[in-house]
N, C-alpha and C positions, 0 to 999 in steps of 0.2 A: 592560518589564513585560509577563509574558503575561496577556490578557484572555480568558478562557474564554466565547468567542463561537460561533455554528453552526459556524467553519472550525476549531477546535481539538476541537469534539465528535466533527466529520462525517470530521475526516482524524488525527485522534489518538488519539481519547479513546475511540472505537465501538472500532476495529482492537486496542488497548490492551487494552481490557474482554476481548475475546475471548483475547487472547495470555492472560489473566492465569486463564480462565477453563480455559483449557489448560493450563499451571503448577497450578494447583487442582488438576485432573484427577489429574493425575501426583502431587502431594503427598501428596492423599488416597491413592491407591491404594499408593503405598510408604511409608505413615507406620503400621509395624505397631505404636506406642506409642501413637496417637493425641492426640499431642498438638497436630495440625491442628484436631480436632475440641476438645480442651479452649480452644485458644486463641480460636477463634471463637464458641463457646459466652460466654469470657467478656468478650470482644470487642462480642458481640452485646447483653450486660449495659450497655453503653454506646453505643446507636445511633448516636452524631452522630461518635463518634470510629471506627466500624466503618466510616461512610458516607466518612467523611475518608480513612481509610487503604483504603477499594477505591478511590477516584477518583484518590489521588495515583500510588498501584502502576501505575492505569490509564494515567494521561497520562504515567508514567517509562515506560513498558513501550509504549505508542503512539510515543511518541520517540526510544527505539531502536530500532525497527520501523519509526519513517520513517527514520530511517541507514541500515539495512540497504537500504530499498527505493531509500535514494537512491544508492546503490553497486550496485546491480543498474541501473539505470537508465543510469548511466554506461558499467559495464562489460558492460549484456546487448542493453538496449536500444537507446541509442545507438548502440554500435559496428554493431550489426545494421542500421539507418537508414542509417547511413554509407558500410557497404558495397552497401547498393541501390541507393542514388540513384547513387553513384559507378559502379556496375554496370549501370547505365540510360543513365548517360552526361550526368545534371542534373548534378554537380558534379564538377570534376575531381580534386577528394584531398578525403580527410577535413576536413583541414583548414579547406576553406569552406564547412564542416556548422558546424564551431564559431567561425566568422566571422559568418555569417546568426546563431545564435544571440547572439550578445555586442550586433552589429546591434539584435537584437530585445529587447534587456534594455536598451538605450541607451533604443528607442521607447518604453518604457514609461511616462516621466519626464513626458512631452507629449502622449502618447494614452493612452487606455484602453478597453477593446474588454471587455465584460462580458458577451459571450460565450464570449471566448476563457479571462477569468476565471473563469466557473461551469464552462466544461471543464476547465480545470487541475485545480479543486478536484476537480471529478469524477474525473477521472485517479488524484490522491493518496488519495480516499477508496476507488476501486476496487483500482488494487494495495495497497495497504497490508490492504485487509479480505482483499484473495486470498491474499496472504502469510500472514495471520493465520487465516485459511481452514485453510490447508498446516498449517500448527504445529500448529491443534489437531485435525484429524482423524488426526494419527500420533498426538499424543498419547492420544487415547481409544482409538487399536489395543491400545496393554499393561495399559487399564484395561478392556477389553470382556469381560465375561463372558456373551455371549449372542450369536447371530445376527445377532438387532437391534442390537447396539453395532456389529457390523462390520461392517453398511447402515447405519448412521447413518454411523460411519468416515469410509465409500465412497462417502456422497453429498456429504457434506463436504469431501471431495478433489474430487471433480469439479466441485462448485461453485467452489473455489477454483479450480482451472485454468480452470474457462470467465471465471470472471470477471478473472483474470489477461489470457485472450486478448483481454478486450474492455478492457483497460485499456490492454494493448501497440498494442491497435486507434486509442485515445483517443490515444496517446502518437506513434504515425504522424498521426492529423490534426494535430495539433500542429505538428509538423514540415512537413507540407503546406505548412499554413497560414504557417509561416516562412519555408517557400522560394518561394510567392506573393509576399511581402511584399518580400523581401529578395536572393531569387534568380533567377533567367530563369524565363520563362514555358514550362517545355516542362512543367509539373506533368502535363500527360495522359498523358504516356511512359509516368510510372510505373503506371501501372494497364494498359496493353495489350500 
């Protein structure tokens, strides 16, 4: 059963809202019938069922937004990790990237580290809001009718990619931290 608790608001349900508020954007701006605006007008006529159907859109739309980010993460992130450390000479094949990892999902059972916890989260709350960043500042490019919409756009974009960098940032200590735990001790290679 999901428990809509801070970890479903902070890494689902925020990133969500924005993706949906992107969707909006676009609706509105190509809906020359207006029947976005008629619906929500009588939508709005029933608050509790308005308030229902933005939080559900939000947590369906935060959820495949964490699948997406979790498929970036495999195929951008990961392999990227995998080919450093192995290019550092920490590990000798990919391979024993996803050995320390499976290692470190075994340790979980019997230790818990609630730092490494509030970074995970942190990690999931940071790419997912970057990603959602990206979606909705194209989105407002084909709704901007002014300057200002294409500086809003642009700073949108670039908050999403900086905040992307510091999530990729989160996602190598991550990794660090795994391969202290579970790999040889040459962790300072990688930085010099």
């Amino acid at each position: 059963m999901l428990s809509i608790g801070y970890d479903i608001i902070v890494t689902i349900f925020i990133p969500g809202a924005v993706v949906f508020a992107a969707i909006w954007f676009l609706l509105n701006r190509f809906d020359p019938t207006g029947c976005l605006n008629i619906a929500l007008s009588r939508a709005l006529e029933k608050q509790w069922l308005f308030s229902l159907v933005l939080v559900v859109i939000s947590i369906v739309l935060g959820q495949l937004l964490a699948t997406l980010m979790g498929f970036i993460e495999i195929k951008l992130l990961d392999k990227e990790r995998k080919k450093q450390m192995v290019k550092k000479g920490l590990i000798k094949n990919e391979d024993e990237y996803d050995t320390q990892w499976n290692q470190y999902i075994d340790s979980l059972e019997i230790a818990h580290n609630s730092y490494i916890s509030r970074l995970t989260l942190h990690y999931h709350f940071e790419s997912r809001l970057s990603i959602s960043l990206l979606i909705l500042s194209l989105a407002i490019i084909p709704c901007a009718q002014t300057v200002g919409h294409f500086i809003i756009a642009l700073i949108t974009y670039v908050l999403g990619l900086v905040i992307f960098n510091q999530s990729a940032l989160i996602h190598s200590e991550l990794a660090d931290y795994r391969y202290r735990k579970f790999g040889k001790s040459k962790l300072q290679d990688l930085y010099y």
